[in-house]
C-alpha positions in Angstrom: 30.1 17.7 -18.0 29.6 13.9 -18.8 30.7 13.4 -22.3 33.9 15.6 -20.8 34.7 13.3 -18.1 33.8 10.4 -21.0 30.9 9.2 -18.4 28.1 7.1 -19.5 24.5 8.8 -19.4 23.4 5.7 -18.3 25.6 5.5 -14.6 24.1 8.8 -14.2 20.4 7.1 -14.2 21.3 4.5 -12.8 22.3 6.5 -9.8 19.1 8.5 -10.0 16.9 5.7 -10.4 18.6 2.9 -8.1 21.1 4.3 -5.3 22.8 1.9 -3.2 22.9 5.1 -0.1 21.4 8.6 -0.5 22.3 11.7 2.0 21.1 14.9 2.0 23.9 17.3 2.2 24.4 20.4 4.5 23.3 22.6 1.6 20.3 20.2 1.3 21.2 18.9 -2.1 21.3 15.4 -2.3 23.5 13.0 -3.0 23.0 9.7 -4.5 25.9 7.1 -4.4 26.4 4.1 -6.1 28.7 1.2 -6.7 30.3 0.0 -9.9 32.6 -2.6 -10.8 32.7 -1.7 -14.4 36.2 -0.5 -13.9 36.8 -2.3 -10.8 35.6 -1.5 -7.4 34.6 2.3 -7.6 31.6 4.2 -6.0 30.2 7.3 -7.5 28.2 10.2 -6.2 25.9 12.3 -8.3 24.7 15.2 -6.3 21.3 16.8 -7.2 19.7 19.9 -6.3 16.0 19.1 -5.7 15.0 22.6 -4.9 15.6 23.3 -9.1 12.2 23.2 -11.3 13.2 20.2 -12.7 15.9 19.0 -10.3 19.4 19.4 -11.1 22.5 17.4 -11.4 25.2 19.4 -10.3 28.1 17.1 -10.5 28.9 13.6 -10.6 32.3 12.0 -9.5 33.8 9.0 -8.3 34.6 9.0 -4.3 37.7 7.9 -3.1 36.6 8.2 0.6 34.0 5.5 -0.1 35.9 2.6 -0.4 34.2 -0.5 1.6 30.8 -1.3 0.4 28.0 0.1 1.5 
């Protein structure tokens, strides 16, 4: 999925390891979000299902509805 979307491992940990906001989703996965201004002013999400033996990232993507800072 990363090296497809040409996304850095390390925004991915970063994510994990540092989240600006986390939410835990209806489906109780959770989402850790993150700013950037690597290419300018973006926030990403990388949702993770903790319920998975080890957890699982199950996508990562760049919100557009989050566009004010957190």
């Amino acid at each position: 999925m990363l090296e497809e979307r040409k996304i850095p491992r390390e925004w991915v940990m970063l994510a994990l390891e540092s989240p600006d906001h986390t939410e835990i989703g209806a489906d109780n996965n959770v989402h850790y979000i993150k700013e950037s201004n690597e290419f300018g002013p973006r926030t990403f999400r990388v949702i993770v299902n903790p319920r998975a033996t080890p957890n699982r990232v199950i996508t990562f993507f760049f919100d557009r509805r989050l566009r004010t800072p957190l």
